[in-house]
N, C-alpha and C positions, 0 to 999 in steps of 0.2 A: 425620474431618478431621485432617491432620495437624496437629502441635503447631507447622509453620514457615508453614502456612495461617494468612495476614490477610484474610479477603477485602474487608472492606471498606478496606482499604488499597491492595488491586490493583483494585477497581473507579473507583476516586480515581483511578490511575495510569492507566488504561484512560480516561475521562474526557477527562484531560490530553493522552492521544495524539489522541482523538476530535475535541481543540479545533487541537491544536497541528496536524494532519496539514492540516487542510483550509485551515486558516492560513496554512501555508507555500507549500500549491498557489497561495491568491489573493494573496503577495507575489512565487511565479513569476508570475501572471500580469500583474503590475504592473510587473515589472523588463521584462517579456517585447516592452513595448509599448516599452522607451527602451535595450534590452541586446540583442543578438545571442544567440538558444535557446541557441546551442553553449556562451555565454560562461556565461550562467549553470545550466548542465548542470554543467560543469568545475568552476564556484564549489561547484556544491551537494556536489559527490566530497570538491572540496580540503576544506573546512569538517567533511567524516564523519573526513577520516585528521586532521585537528586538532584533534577533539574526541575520537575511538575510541582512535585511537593512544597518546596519554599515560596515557588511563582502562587502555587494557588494562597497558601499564609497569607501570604505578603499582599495580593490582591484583594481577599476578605471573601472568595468565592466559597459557595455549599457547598459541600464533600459528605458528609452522609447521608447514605443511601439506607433504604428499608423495603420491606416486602418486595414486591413482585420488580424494581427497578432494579434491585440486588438482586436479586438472584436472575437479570438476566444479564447484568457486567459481571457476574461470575461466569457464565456462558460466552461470552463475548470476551473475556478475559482467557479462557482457556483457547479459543479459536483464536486468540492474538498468539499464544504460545504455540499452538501446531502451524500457524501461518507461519511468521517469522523462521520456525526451527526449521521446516521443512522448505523452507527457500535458504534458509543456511545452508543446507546436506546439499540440496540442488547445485549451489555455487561451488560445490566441492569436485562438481564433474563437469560443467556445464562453462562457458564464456559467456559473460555478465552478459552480454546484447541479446540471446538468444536467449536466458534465461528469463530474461525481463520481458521481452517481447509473447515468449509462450504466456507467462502469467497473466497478459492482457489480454487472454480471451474472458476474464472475469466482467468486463461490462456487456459482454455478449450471454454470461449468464446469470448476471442481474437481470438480463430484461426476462431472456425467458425464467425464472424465480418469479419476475412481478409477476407476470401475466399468469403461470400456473398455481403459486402459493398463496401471491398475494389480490389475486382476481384483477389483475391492472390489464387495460386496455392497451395493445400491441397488435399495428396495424402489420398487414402482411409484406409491406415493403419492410420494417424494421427485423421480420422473420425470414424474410429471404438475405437482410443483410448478417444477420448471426450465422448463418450459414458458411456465408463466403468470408467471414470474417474468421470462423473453424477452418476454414479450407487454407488461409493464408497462413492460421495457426500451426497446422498441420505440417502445411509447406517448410515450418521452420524446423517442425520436430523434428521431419523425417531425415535429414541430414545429420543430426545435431544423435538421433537415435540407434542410424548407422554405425556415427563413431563410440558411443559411449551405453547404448545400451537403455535398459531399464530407467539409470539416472534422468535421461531426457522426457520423462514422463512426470516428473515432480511438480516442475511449475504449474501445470495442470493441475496437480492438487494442491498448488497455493493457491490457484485463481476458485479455486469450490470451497476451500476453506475460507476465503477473503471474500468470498462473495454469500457466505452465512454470515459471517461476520458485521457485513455493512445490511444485510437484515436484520441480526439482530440493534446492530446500532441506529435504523429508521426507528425501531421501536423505543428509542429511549433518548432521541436525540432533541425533543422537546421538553424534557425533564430531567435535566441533566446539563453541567456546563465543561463543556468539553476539553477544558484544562484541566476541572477539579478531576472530571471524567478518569482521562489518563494518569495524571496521580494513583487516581484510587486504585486505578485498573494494575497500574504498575507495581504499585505495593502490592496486591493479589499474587499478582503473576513472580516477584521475590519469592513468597511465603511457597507459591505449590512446586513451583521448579526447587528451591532450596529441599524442602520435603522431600519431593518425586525421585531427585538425584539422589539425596543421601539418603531412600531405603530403596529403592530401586534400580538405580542407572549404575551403568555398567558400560566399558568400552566409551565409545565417544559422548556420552552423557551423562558418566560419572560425576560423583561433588569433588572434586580435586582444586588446590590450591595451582594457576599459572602462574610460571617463569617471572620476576616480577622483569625480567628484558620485556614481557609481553603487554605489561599492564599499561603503558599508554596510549599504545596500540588498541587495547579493551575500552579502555576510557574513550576513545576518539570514535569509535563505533557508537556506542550509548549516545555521546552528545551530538553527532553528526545527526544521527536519527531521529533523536526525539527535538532537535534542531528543525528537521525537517518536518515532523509534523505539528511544529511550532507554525511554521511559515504557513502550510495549508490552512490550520484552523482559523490565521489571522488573516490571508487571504481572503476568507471567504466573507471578512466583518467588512470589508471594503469595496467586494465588489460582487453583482452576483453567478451564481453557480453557473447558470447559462453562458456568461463569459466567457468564466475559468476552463471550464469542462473539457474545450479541445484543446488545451493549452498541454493538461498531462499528456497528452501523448510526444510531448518534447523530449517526455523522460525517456522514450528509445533511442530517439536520435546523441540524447546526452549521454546515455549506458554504456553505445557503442562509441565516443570517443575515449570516453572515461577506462571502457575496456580495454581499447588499443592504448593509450597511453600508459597504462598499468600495467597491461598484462601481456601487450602485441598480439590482441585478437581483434580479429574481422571477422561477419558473417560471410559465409560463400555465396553464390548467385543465385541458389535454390532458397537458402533463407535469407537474404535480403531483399528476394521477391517478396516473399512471405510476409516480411515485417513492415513492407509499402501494401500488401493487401490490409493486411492488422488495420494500420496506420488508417487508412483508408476506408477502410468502413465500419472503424470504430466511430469519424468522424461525421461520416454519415448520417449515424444512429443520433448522434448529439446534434446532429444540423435538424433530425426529422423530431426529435425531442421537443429542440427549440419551435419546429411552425405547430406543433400543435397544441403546446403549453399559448403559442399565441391565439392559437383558433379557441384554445377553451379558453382563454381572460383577454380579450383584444386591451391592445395597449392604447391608454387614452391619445387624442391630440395632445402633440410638445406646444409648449408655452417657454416663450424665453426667461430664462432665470431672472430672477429679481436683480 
């Protein structure tokens, strides 16, 4: 273990992301019912480049980008804003547990992405658990699709837009510092949403001035979130990814207290089946990560610390 390894200080940190992330989703979906999607889309950007921005200053971290690194945090920038929007609309129809829960079939298509995009080795136990890890996902829609329809197919396409997203972000995440990162990203994401809305958007993604009753309700979404993926990136300085890894999936079990406290929603017994199959063979997938990350680098003999 390295001497700058804490890990019980990045599993704290990881925690904090696991509370804070699914928290921010259910104050979108509270703004979402008295605020126009677009408006608090744009709050949640402005809020990252006013919290990233000064942090990267102030740290002395690199921030510009050129050739081929730009132009793939412009890609990556744009799939931050169809992610995010399209889990805001989501929340608009959907009870934050079940929302969250569908969106985590995206580490079941990370792997299949590695293996067919990115030529990654995925043995057939890890394929037979995507599978059933779709089945449990399924389990969740189908209820959730009864009552509400078409809506209940969104988090589905946050977890395909979020799972381009952290491809494109493998490819830049050696070259790039993941605070200046999201500054930079965030400033982007201002600039095309501010554009987009004010010659395009129309209806719930218009450029409109909110209520200012609403604005620290805006404000509290921005900094909850990018709070949040404060926690994650500094989690990961502390301890490593193989630790952390099953740890996210806390964030359903936190979604649905956060939801019922907020909103007095429960999943029913068909998706809260669902969300223990999820649950369950996402972990899997990261248990079978972890033996074979060992089988290709075995872990020295421990030596007691100095």
């Amino acid at each position: 273990m390295s001497h700058q390894d804490k890990p019980l200080l990045g599993i704290l940190l990881m925690l904090g992301f696991c509370l804070t992330a699914p928290f921010a989703d259910g104050l979108a979906k509270l703004a979402g019912a008295v605020v126009p999607v677009g408006v608090v889309l744009l709050a949640r950007f402005v809020m990252q480049v006013v919290i990233m921005g000064p942090l990267t200053l102030a740290l002395g971290l690199p921030w510009r980008m050129r050739g081929r690194v730009l132009r793939l945090v412009v890609i990556r920038t744009v799939l931050h804003i169809l992610g995010v929007g399209t889990m805001f609309t989501a929340l608009l129809f959907l009870p934050l547990a079940e929302a969250i829960a569908i969106a985590f079939v995206m580490p079941f298509l990370m792997l299949l992405l590695g293996k067919f995009v990115l030529g990654e080795e995925v043995g057939p136990r890890r394929l037979i658990a995507c599978v059933v890890g779709f089945i449990g996902t399924l389990m969740v829609v189908q209820p959730t699709f009864a009552e509400v329809g078409w809506p209940a197919l969104l988090p589905l396409g946050v977890a395909v837009i979020f799972a381009l997203f952290m491809l494109v972000t493998r490819q830049i995440a050696r070259e790039t510092d993941p605070i200046a990162l999201q500054a930079v990203s965030g400033a982007m994401a201002v600039v095309i949403l501010t554009l987009g809305m004010g010659l395009f958007g129309t209806g719930a993604f218009a450029l409109q001035m909110p209520d200012a009753a609403y604005w620290g309700l805006l404000v509290a979404i921005g900094a909850v979130g990018s709070l949040g993926h404060l926690l994650m990136t500094w989690s990961l300085r502390f301890a490593p990814s193989a630790t952390l890894a099953p740890m996210q999936y806390l964030e359903i079990p936190f979604a649905t207290l956060i939801g019922w406290l907020m909103f007095r929603d429960l999943p029913n017994g068909l998706a809260a089946a669902g969300i223990m199959v999820t649950v369950g063979t996402g972990l899997y997938i990261v248990w079978r990560e972890r033996v074979s990350a060992r089988g290709l680098h075995p872990l020295p003999a421990e030596t007691p610390d100095p």
